[in-house]
N, CA, C and O atoms as a CHARMM CRD file, in Angstrom:
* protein
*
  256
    1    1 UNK  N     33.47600  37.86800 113.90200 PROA 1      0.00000
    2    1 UNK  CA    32.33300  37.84100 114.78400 PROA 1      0.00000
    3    1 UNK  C     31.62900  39.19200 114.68800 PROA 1      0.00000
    4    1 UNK  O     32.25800  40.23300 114.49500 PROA 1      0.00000
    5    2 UNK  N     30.30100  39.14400 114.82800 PROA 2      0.00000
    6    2 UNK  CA    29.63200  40.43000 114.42400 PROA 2      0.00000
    7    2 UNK  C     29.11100  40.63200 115.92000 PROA 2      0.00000
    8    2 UNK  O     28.70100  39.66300 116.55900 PROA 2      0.00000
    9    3 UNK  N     29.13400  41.74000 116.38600 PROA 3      0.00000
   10    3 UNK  CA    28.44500  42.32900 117.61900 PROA 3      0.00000
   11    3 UNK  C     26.87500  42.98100 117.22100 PROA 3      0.00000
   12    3 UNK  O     26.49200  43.43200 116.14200 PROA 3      0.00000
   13    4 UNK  N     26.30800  42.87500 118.22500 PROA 4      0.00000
   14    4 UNK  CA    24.91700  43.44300 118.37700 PROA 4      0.00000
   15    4 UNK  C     24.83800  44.47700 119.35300 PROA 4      0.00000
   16    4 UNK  O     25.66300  44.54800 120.26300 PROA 4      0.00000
   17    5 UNK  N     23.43700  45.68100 119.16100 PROA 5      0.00000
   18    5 UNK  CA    23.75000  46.58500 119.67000 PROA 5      0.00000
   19    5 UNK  C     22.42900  46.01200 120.92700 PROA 5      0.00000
   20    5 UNK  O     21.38000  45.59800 120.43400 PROA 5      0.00000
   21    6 UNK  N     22.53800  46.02100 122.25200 PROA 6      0.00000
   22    6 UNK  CA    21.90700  45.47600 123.60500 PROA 6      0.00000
   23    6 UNK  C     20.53200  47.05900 123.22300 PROA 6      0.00000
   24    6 UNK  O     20.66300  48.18500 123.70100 PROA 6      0.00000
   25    7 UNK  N     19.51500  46.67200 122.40100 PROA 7      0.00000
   26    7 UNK  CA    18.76400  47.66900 122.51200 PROA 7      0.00000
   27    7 UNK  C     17.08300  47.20500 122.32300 PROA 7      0.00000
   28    7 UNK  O     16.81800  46.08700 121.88100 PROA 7      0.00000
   29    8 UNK  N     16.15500  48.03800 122.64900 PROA 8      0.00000
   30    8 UNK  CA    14.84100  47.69600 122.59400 PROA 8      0.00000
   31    8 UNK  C     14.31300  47.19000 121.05900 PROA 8      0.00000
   32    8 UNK  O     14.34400  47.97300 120.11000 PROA 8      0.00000
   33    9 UNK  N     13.88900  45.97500 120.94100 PROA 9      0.00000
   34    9 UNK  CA    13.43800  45.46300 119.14400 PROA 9      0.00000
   35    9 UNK  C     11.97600  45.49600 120.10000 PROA 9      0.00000
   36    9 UNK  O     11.61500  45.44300 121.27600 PROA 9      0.00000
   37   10 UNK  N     11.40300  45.62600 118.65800 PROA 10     0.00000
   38   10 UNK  CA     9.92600  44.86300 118.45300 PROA 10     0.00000
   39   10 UNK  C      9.59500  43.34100 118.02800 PROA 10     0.00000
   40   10 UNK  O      9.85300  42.80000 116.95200 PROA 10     0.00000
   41   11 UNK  N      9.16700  42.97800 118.78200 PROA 11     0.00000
   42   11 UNK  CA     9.23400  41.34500 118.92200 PROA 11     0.00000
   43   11 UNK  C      8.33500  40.53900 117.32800 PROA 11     0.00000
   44   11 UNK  O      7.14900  40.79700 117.12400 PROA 11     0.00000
   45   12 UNK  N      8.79800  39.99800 116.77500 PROA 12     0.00000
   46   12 UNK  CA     8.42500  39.15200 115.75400 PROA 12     0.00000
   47   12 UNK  C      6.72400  38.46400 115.99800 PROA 12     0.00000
   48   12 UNK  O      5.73900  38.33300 115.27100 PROA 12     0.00000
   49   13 UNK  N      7.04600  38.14700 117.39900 PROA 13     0.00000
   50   13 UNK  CA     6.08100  36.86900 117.99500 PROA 13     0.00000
   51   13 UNK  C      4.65500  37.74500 118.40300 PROA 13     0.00000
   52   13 UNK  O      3.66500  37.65700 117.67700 PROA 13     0.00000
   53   14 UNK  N      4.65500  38.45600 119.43300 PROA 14     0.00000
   54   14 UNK  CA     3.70100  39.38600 119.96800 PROA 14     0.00000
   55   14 UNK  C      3.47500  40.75800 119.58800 PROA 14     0.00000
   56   14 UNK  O      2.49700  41.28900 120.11400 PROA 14     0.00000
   57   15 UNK  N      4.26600  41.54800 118.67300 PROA 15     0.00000
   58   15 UNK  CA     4.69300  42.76000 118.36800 PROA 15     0.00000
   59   15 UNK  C      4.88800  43.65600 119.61400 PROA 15     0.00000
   60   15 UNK  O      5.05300  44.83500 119.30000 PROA 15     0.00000
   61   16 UNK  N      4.91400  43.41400 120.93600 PROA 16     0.00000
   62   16 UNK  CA     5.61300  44.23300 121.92100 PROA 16     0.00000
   63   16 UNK  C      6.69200  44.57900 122.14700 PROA 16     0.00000
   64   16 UNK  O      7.34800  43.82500 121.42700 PROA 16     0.00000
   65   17 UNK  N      7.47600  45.29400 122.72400 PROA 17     0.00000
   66   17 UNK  CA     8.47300  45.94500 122.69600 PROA 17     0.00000
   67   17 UNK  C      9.32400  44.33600 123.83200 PROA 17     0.00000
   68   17 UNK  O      8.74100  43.39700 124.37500 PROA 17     0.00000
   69   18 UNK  N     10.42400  44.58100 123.79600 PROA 18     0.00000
   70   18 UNK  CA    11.27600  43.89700 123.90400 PROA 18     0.00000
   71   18 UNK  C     12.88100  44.04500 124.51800 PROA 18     0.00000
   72   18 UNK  O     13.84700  43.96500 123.75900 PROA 18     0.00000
   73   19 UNK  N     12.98200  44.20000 125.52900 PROA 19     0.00000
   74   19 UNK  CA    14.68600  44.68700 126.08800 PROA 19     0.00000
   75   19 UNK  C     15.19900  43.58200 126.63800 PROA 19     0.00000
   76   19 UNK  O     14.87100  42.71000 127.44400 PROA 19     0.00000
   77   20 UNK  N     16.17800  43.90500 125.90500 PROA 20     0.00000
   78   20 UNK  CA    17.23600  42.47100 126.21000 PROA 20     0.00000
   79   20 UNK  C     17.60100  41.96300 127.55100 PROA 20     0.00000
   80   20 UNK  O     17.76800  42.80200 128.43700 PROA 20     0.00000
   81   21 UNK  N     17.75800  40.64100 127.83900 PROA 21     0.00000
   82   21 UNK  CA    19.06800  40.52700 129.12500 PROA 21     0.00000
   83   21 UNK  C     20.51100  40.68400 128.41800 PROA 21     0.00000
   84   21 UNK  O     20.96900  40.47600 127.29500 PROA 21     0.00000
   85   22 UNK  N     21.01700  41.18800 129.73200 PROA 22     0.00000
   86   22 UNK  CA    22.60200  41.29700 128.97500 PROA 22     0.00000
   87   22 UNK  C     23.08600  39.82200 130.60300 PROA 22     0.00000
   88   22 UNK  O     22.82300  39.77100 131.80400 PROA 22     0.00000
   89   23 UNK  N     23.69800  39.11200 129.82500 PROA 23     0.00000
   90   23 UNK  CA    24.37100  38.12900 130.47000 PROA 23     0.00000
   91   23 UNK  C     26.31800  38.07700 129.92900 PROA 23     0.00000
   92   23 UNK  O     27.00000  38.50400 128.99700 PROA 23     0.00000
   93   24 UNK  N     26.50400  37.35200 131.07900 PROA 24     0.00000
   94   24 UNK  CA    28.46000  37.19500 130.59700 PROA 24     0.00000
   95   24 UNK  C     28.85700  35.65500 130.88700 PROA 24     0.00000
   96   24 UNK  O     28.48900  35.11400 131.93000 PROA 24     0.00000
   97   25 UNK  N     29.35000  35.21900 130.26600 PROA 25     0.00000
   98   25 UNK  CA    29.77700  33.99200 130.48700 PROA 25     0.00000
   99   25 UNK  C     31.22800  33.86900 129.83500 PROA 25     0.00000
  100   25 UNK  O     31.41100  34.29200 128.69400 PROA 25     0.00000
  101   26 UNK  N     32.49300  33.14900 130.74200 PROA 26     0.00000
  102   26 UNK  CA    33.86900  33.21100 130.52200 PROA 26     0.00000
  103   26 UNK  C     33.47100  31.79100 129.91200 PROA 26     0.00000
  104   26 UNK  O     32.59000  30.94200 130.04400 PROA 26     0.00000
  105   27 UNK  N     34.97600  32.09400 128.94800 PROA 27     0.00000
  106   27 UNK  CA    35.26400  30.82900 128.21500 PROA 27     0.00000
  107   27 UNK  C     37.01600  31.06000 127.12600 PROA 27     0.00000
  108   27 UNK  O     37.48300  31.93000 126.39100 PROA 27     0.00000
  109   28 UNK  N     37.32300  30.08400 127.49300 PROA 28     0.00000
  110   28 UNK  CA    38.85900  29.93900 126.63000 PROA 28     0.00000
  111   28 UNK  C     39.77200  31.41700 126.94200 PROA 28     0.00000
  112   28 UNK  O     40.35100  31.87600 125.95800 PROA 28     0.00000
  113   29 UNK  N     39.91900  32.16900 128.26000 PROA 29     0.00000
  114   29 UNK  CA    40.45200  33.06100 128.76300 PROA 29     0.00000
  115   29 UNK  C     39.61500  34.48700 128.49200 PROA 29     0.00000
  116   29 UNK  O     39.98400  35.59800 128.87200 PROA 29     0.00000
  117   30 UNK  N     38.69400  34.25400 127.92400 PROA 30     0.00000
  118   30 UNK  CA    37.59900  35.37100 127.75600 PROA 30     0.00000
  119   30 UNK  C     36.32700  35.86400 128.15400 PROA 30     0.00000
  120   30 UNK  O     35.49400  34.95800 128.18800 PROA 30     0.00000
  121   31 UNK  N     35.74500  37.33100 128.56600 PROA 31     0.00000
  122   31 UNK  CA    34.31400  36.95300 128.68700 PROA 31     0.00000
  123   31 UNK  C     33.66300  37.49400 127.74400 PROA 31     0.00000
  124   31 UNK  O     34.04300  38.39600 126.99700 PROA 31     0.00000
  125   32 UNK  N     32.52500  36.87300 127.76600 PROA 32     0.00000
  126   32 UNK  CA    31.59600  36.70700 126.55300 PROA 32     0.00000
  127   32 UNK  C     30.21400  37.99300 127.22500 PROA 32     0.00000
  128   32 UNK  O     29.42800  37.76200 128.14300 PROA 32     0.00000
  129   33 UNK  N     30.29200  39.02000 126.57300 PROA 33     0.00000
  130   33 UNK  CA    29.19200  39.83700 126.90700 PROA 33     0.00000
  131   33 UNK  C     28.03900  39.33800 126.08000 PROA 33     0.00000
  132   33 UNK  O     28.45800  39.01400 124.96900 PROA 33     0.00000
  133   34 UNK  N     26.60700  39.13500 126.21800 PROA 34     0.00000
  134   34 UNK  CA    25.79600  38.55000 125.56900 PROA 34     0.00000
  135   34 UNK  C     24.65800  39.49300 125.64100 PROA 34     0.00000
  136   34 UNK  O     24.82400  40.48700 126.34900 PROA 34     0.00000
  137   35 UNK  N     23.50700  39.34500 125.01500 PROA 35     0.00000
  138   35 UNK  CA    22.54300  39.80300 125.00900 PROA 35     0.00000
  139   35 UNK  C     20.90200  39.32300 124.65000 PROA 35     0.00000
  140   35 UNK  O     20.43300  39.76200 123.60000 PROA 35     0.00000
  141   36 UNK  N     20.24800  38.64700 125.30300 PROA 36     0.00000
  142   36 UNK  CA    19.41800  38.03700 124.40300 PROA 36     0.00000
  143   36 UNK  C     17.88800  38.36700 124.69900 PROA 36     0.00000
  144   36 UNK  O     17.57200  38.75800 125.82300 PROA 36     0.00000
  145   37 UNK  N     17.01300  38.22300 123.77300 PROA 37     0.00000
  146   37 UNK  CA    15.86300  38.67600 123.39200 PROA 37     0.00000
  147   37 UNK  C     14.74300  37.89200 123.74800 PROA 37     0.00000
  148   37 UNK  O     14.78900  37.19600 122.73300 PROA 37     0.00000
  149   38 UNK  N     13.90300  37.49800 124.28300 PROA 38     0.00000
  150   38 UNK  CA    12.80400  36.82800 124.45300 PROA 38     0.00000
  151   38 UNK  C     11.50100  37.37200 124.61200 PROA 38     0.00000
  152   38 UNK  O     11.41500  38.38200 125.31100 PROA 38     0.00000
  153   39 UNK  N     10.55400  36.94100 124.14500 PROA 39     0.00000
  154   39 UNK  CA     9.47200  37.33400 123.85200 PROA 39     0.00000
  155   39 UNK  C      8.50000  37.91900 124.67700 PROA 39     0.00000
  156   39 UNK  O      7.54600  37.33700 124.16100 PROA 39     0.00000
  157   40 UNK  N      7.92000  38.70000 125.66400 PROA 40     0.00000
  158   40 UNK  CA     7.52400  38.71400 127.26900 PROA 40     0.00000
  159   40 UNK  C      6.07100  37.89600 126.94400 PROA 40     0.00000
  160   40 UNK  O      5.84100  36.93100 127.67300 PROA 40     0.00000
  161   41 UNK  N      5.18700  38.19100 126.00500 PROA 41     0.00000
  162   41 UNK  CA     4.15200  37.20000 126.29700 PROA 41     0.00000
  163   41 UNK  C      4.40300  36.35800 126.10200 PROA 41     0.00000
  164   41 UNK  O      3.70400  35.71200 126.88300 PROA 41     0.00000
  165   42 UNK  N      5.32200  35.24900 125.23400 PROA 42     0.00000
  166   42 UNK  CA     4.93500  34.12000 124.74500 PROA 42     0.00000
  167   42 UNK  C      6.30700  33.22400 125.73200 PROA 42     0.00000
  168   42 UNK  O      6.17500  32.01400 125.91600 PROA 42     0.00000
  169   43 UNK  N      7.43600  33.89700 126.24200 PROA 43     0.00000
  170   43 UNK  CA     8.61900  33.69500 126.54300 PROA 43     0.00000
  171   43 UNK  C      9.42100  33.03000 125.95800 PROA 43     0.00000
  172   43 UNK  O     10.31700  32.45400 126.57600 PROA 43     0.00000
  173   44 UNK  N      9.20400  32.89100 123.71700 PROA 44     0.00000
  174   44 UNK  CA    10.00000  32.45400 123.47200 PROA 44     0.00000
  175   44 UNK  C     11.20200  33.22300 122.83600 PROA 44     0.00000
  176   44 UNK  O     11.21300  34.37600 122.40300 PROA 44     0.00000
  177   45 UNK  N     12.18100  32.33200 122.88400 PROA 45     0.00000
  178   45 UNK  CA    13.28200  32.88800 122.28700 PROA 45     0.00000
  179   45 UNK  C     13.26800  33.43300 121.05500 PROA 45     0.00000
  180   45 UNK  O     12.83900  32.84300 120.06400 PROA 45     0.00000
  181   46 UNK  N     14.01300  35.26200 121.06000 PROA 46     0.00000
  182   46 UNK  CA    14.11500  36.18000 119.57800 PROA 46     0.00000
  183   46 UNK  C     15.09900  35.61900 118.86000 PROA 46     0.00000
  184   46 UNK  O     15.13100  34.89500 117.86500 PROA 46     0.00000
  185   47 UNK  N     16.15700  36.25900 119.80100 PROA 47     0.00000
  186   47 UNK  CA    17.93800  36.37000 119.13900 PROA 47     0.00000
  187   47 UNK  C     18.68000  36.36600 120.56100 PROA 47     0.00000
  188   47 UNK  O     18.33600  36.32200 121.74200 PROA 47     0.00000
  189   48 UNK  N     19.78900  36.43100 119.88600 PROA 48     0.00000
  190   48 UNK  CA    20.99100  36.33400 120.84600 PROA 48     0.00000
  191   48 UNK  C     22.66500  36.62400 120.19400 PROA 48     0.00000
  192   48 UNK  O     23.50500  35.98800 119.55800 PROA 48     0.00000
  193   49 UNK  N     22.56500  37.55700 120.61000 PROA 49     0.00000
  194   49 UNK  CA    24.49300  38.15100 120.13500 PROA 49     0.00000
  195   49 UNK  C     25.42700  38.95400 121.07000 PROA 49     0.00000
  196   49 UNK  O     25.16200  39.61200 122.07600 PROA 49     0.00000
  197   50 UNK  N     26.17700  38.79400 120.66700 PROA 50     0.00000
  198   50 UNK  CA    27.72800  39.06900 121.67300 PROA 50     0.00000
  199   50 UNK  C     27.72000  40.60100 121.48900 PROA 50     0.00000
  200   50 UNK  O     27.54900  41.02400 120.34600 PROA 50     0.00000
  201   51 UNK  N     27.88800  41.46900 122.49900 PROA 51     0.00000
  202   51 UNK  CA    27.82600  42.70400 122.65700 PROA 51     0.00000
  203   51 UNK  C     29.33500  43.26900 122.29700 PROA 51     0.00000
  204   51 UNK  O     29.69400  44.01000 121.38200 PROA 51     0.00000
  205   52 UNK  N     30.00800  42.70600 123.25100 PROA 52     0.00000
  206   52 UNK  CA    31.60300  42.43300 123.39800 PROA 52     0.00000
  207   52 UNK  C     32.00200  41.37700 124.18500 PROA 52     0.00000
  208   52 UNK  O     31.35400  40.65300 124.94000 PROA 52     0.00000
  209   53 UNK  N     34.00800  41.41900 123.68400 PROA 53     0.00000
  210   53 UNK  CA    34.30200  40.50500 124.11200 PROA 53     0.00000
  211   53 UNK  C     35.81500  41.28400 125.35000 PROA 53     0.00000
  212   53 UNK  O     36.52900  42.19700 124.93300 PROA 53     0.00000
  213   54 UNK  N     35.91300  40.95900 126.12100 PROA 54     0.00000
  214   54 UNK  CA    36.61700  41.54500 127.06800 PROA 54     0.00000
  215   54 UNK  C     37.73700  39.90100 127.43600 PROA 54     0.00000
  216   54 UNK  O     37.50000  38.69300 127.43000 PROA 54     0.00000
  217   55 UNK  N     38.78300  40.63300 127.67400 PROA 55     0.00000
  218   55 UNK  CA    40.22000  39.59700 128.44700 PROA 55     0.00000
  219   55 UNK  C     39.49500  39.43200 129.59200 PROA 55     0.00000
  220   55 UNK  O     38.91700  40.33900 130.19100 PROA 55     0.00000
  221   56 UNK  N     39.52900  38.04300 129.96200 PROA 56     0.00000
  222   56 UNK  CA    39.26200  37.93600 131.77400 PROA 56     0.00000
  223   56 UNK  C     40.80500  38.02500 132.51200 PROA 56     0.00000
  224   56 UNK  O     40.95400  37.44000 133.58500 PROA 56     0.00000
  225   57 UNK  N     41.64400  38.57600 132.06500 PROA 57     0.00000
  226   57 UNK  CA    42.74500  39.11600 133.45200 PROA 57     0.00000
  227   57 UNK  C     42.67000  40.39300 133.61900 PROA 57     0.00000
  228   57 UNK  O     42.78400  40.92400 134.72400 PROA 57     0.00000
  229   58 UNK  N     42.44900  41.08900 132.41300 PROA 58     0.00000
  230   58 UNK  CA    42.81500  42.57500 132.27100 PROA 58     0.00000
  231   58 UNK  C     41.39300  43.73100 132.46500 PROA 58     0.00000
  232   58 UNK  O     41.25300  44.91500 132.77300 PROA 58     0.00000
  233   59 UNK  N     40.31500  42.32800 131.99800 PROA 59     0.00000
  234   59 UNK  CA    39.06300  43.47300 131.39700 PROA 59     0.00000
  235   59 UNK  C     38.68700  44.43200 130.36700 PROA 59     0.00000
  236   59 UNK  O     37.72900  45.17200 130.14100 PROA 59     0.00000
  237   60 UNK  N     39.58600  44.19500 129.93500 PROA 60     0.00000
  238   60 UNK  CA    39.91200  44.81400 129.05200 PROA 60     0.00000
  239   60 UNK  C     39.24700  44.62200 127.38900 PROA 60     0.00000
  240   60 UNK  O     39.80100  43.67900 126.82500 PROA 60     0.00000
  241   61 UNK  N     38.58900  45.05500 126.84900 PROA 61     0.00000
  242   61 UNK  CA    37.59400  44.89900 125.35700 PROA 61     0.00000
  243   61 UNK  C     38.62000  43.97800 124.35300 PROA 61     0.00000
  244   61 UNK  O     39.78200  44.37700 124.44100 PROA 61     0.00000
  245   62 UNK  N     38.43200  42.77700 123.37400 PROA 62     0.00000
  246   62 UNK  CA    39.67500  42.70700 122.61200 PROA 62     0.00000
  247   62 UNK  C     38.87900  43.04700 121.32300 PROA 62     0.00000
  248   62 UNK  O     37.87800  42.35000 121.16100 PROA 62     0.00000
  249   63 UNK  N     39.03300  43.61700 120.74600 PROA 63     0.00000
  250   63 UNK  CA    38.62500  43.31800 118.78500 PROA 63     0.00000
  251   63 UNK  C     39.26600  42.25500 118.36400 PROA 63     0.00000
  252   63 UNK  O     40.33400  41.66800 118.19400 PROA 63     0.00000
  253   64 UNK  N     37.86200  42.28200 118.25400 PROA 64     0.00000
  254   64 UNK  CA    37.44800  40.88300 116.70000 PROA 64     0.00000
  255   64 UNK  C     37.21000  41.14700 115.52700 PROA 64     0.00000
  256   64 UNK  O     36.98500  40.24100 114.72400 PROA 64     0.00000
């Protein structure tokens, strides 16, 4: 799994600047740090990648 770095792109769609949401969502004993990109004028979707991945008992980061 490849991680992404949660940082300002220049948007494909509008050429404006662009800062991610960072969202988390658990799944199969893990949470899923996310990050995704959307366009502010047009509000469509850039990208979207996993920042990290953390244990949901411990919190703890695991490598992938």
């Amino acid at each position: 799994m490849q991680h992404v770095q949660p940082k300002i792109i220049t948007s494909p769609i509008s050429g404006r600047p662009v800062s991610p949401r960072i969202t988390e969502r658990e799944y199969a004993g893990k949470i899923y740090i996310e990050a995704v990109w959307t366009d502010p004028a047009s509000g469509y979707f850039i990208r979207k990648g996993v920042v990290k991945v953390l244990d949901s008992q411990t919190r703890e980061e695991i490598e992938m």
